[in-house]
Backbone as a ProteinNet text record, in pm:
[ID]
protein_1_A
[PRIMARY]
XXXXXXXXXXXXXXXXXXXXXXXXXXXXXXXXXXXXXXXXXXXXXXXXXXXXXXXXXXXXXXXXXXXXXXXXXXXXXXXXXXXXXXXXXXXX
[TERTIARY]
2645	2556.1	2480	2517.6	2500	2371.7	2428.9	2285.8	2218.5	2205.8	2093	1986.2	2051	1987.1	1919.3	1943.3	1883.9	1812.7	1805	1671.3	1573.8	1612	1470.7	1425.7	1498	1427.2	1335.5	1372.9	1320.9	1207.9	1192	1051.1	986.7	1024.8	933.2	889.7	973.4	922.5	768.6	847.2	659.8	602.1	596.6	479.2	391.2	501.9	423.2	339.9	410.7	346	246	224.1	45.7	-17.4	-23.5	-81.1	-130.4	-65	-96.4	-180.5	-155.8	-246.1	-351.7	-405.1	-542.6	-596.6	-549.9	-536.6	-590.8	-478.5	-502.6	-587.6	-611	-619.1	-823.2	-823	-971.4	-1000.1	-969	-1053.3	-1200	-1225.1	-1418.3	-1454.2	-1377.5	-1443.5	-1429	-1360.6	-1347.4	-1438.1	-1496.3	-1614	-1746.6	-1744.4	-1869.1	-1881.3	-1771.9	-1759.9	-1819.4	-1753.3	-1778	-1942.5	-1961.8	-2113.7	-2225.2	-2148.9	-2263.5	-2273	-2160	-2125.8	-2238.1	-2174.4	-2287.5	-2491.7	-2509.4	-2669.8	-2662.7	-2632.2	-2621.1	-2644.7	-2577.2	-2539	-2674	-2721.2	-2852.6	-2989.6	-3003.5	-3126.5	-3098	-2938.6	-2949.7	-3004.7	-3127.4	-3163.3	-3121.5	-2974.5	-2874.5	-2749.3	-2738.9	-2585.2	-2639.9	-2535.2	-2559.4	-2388.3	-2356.5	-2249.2	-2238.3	-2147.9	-2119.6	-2012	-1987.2	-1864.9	-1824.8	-1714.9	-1693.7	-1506.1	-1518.1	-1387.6	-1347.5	-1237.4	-1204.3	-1093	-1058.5	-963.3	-824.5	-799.7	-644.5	-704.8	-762.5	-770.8	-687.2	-783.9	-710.9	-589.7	-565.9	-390.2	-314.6	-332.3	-238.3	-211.4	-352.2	-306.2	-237.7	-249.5	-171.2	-48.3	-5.8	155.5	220.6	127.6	165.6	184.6	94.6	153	233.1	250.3	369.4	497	498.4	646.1	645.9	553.2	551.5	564.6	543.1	565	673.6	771.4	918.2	1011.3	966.4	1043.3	1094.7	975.2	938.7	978.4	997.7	1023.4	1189.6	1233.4	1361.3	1488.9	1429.5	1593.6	1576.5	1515.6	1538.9	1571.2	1514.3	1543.5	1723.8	1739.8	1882.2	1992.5	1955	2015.6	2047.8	1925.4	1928.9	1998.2	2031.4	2089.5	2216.9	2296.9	2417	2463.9	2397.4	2397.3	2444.3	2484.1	2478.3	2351.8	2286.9	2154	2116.5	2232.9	2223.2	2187.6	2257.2	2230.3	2137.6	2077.4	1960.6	1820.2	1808.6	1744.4	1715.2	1867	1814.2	1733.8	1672.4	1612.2	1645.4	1641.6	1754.5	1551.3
-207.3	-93.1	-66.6	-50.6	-45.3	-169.6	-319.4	-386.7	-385.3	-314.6	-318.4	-176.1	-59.9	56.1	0	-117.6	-138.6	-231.4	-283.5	-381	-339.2	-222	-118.5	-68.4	29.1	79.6	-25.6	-155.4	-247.6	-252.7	-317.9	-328.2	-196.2	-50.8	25	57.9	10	-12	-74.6	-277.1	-269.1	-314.9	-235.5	-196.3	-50.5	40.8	142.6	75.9	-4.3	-41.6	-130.1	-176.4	-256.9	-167.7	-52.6	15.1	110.4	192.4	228	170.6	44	-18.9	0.9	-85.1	-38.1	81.8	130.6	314.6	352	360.5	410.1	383.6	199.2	173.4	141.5	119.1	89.7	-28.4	-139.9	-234.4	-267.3	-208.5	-214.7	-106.8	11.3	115.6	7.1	-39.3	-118.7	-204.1	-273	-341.7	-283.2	-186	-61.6	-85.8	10.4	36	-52	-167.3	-241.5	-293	-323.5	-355.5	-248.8	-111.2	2.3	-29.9	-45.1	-49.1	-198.9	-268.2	-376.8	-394.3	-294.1	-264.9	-183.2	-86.4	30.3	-28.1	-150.4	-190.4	-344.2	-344.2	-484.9	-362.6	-223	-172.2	-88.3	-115.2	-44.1	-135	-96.2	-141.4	-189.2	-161.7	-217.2	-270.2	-302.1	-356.2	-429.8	-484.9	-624	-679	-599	-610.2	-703.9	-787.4	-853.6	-800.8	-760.5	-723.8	-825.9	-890.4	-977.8	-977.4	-956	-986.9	-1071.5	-1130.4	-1260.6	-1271.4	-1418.1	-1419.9	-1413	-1390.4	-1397.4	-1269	-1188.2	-1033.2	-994.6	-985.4	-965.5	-930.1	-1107.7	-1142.6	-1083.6	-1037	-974	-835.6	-765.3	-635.2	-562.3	-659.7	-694	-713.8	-807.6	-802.2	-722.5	-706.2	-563.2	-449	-399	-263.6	-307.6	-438.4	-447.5	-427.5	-452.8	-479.8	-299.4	-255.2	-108.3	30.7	-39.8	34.3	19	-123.3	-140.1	-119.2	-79.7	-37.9	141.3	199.4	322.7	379.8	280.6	348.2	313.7	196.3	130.2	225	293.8	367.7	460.9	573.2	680.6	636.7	581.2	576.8	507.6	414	370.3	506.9	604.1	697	744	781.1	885.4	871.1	690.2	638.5	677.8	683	684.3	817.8	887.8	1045.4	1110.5	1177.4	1263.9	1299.6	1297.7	1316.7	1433	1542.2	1683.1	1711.5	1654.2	1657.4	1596.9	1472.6	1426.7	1483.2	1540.3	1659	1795.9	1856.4	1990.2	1987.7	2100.7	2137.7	2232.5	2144.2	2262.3	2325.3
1436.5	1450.2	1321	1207.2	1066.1	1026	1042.8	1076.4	1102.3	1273.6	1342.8	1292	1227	1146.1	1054.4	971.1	854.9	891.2	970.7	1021.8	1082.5	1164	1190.8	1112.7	996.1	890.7	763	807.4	687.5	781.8	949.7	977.6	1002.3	1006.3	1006	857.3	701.7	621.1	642.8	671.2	613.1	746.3	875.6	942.6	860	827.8	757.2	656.5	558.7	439.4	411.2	591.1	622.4	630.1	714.3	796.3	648.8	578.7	476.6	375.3	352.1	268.5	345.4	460.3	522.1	553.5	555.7	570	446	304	183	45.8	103	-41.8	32.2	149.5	174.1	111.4	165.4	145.5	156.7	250.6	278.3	119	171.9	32.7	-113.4	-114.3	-309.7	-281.1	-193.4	-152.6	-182.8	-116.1	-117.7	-313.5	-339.5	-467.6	-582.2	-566.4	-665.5	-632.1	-491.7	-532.2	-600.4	-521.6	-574.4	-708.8	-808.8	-923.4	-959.5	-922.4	-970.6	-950.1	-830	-780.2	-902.4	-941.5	-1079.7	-1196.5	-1245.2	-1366.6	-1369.6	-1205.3	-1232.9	-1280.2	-1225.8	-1263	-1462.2	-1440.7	-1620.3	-1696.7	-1822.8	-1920.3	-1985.7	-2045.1	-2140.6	-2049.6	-1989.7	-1950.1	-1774.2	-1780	-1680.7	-1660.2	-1522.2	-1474	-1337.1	-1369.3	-1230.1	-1118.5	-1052.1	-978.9	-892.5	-898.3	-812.9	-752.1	-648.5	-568.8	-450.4	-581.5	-556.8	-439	-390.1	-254.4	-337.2	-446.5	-502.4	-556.9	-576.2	-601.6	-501.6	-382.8	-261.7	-228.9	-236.8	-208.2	-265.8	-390.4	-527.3	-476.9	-453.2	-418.9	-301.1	-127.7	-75.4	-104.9	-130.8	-203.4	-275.9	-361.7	-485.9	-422.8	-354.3	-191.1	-139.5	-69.8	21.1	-48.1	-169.5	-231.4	-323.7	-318.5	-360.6	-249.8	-123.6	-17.5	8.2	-14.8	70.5	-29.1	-140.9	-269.5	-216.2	-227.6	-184.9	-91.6	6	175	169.8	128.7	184.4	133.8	0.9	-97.3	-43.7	13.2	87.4	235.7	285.5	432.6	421.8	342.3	314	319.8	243.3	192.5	274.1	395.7	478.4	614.4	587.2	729.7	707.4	549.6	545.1	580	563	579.2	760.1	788.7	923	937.1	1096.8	1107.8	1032.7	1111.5	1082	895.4	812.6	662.3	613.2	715.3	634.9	650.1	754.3	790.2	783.1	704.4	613.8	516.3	529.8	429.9	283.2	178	95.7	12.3
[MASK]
++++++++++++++++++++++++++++++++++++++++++++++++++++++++++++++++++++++++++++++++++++++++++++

């Protein structure tokens, strides 16, 4: 029984911790961003910025959330399994 608790809470870990990344971190928006940033920096007089994002940018920050979301999610929800519903659920 104890197994099967911690294998749900690990995949509702990282289903949350996809869903959040696309949700939180906006991939299209850092897209937006960085080009606005670079259209900005081709009409400045003094400075000449490239913005460029790369396919291992990407990948990095992907992983880096996933393993920061299942960090995040896994020690409380652990905690809370060991707990009585009733106590993990007050509110102090």
């Amino acid at each position: 029984m104890i197994k099967i608790k911690r294998k749900w809470i690990i995949i509702g870990v990282v289903v949350l911790t996809i869903v959040g990344y696309f949700v939180v971190n906006g991939f299209l928006m850092g897209m937006l961003f960085a080009k606005t940033i670079e259209t900005y920096f081709q009409f400045h007089p003094l400075f000449y910025l490239k913005a460029d994002v790369s396919l291992g940018l990407i990948l990095f920050s992907i992983v880096f959330s996933f393993f920061v979301g299942c960090v995040s999610g896994y020690f409380p929800a652990r905690a809370a399994a060991k707990m009585k519903p009733v106590d993990a659920l007050r509110y102090e």
